[in-house]
C-alpha positions as CSV (number, residue, x, y, z in Angstrom):
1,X,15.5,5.9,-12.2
2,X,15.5,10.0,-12.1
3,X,16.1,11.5,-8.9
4,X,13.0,13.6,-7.4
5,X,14.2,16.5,-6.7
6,X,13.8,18.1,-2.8
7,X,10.7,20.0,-3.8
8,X,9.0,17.4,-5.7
9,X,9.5,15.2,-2.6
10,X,8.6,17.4,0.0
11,X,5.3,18.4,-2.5
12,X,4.3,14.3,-2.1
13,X,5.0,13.8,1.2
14,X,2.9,16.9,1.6
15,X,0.2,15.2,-0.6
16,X,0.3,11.8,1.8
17,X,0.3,13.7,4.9
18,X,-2.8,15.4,4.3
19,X,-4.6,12.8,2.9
20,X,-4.4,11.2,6.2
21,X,-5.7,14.4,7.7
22,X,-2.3,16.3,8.8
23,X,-2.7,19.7,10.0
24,X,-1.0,22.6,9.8
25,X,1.8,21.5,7.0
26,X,4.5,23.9,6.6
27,X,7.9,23.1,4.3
28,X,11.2,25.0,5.2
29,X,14.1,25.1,2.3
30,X,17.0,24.5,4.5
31,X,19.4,23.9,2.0
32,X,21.5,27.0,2.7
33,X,21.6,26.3,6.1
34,X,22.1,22.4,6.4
35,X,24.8,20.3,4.6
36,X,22.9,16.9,5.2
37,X,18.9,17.8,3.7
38,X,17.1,20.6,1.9
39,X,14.1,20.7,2.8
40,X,11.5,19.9,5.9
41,X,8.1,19.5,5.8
42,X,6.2,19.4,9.4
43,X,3.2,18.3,10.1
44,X,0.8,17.6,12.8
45,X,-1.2,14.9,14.0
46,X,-4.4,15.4,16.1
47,X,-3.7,12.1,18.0
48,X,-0.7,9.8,18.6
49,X,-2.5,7.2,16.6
50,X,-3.0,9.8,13.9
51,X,0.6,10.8,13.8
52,X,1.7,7.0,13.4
53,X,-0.8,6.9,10.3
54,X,0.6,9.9,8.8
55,X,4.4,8.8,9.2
56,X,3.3,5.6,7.6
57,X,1.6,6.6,4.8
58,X,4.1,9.1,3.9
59,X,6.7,6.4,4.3
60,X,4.8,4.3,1.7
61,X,4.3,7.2,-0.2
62,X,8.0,8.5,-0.6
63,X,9.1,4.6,-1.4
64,X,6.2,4.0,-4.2
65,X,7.8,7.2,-6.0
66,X,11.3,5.5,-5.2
67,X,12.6,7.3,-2.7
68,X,13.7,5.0,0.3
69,X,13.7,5.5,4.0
70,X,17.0,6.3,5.6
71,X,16.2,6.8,9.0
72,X,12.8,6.6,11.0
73,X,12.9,7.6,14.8
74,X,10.0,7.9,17.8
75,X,8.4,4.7,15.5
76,X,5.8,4.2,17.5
77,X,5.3,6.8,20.3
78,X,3.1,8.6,18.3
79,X,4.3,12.2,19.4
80,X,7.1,13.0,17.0
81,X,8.1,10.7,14.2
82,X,11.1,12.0,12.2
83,X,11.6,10.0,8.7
84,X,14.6,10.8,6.9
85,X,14.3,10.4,3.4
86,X,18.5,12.5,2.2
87,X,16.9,15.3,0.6
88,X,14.0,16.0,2.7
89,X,13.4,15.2,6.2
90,X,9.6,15.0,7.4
91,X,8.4,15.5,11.3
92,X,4.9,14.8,12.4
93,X,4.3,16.0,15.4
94,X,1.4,15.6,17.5
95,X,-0.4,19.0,18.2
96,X,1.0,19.6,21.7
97,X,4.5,18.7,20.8
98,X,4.3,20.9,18.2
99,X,3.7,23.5,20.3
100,X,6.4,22.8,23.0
101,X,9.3,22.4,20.3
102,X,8.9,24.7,17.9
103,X,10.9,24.3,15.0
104,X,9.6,26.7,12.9
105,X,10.9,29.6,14.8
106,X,14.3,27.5,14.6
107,X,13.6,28.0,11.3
108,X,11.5,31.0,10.1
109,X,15.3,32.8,8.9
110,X,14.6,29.9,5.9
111,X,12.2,30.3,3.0
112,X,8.8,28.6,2.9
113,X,8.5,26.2,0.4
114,X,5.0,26.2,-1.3
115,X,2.5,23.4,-0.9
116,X,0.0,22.7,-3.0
117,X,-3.1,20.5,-1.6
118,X,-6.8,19.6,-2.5
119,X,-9.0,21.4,-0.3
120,X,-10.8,20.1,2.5
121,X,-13.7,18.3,0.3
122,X,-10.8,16.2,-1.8
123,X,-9.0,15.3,1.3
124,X,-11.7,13.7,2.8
125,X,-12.1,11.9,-0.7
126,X,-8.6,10.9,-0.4
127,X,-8.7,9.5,3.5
């Protein structure tokens, strides 16, 4: 099987996040700045049970396009579930954690990576 590039993955985890109604998605190219991953994709979750259903259906998302799981951690506490996938690694926060930590001023010297999702109307379509 072809590897998915970093962009490709972050652009379907994207995809899965929002179709279970993540907010606020932003991807960061960290490849020139990290030795271990590329690219991250956050999210955020409006509730803990929320952030659990986005980790999960970006986790089935990733490993239906063949890319597996490395690592998954806060599985199941519902405030900030890091999956590592090599290439890309995806948080989903919930809203106040997002907030609190604040990775993307950790990260705003990194370019944005461009996402491209259905409007409001298909994501409800897609929930």
């Amino acid at each position: 099987m072809e590897k998915v590039g970093a962009h490709t993955q972050v652009q379907q985890a994207a995809e899965a996040a929002w179709a279970k109604n993540a907010d606020d998605l932003v991807a960061i190219d960290v490849s020139s700045r990290l030795p271990l991953t590329d690219a991250f994709l956050l999210a955020s979750g409006s509730s803990e049970r929320n952030v659990l259903a986005i980790a999960d259906a970006v986790d089935e998302r990733m490993s239906a396009s063949g890319v597996p799981l490395k690592r998954r951690e806060g599985r199941g506490q519902g405030r900030w579930e890091l999956l590592d996938f090599g290439d890309v690694v995806v948080h989903v926060f919930h809203q106040e954690d997002r907030a609190y930590y604040g990775l993307e001023r950790l990260w705003r010297d990194c370019p944005a990576i461009p996402l491209e999702l259905a409007d409001d109307a298909g994501r409800a379509a897609a929930s």
